[in-house]
N, C-alpha and C positions, 0 to 999 in steps of 0.2 A: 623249385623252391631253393630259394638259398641259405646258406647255412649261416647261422648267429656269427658275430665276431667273436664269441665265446666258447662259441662249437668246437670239440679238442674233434679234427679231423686229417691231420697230416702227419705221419710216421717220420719218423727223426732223419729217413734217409733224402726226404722231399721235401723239409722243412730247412735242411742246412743247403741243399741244394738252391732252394728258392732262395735263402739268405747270402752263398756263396762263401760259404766255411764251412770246415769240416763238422763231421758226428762227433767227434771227440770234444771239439769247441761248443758244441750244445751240452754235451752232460758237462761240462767243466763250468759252465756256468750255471748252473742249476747249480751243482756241486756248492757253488761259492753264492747264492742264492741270490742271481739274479735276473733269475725266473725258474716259473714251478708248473711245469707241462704237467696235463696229466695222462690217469695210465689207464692202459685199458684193462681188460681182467685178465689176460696174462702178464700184466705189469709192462705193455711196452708203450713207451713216452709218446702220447699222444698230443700235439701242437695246434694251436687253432689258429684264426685269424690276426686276434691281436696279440699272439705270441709272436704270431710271424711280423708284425708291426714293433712288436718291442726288439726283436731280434735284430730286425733292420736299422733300430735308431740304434740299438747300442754297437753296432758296426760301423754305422757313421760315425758316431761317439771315437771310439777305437780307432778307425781308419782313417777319416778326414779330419780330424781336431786332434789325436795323439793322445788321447786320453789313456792314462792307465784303467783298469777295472774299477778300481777303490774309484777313481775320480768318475767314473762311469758310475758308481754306487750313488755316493754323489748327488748327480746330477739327475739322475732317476727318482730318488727321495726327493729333491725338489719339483722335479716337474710333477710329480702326484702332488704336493703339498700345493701347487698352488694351481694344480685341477681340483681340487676338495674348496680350494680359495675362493674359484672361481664360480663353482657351484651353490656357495654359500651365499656368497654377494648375489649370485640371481634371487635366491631363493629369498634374499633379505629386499635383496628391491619389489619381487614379487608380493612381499606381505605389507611393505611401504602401499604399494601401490593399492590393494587391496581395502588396505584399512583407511585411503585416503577416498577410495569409492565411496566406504562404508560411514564416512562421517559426511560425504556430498548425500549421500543420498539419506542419514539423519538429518541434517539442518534441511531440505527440502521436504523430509517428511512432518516436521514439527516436532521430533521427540526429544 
């Protein structure tokens, strides 16, 4: 079974490893709140999937484009704002579509 993209399953030592930065550059960004692992019940920072996917862009961020953090902040806030955008628009076309059944299939009914 595989685990959720959500699933906190990776200890901070195999998390920066997979990412290829140090432990110190995981809690430093957490620190500066730009991501929030969670913990396990002895409090130790637990990393999931799409942490380790947020980790990755924000190192390309940093490494390939020269991005400071702040501009890393950023750019992070935008790209959710217009995954929430993008969601919306389905979800708007979805009820376009819906409510344009829903008057075919009144004018065919006679009501």
């Amino acid at each position: 079974m595989q685990p959720s993209e959500d699933h906190p399953c990776y200890v901070i030592s195999i998390a920066a490893r997979m990412v290829g930065v140090h432990e110190q550059t995981l809690r430093y960004y957490e620190r500066v709140g730009l991501l929030a692992p969670s913990r396990s019940r002895g409090r130790h920072r637990l990393f999931s999937p799409r942490d380790i996917q947020k980790l990755t862009r924000i190192r390309r961020l940093t490494d390939d484009m020269g991005l400071n953090l702040a501009g890393v902040q950023v750019v992070m806030k935008l790209m959710a704002r217009i995954a929430e955008l993008e969601d919306e628009n389905h979800n708007l076309k979805e009820h376009i579509s819906r409510s344009r059944r829903f008057g075919r299939e009144s004018e065919a009914g006679g009501y």
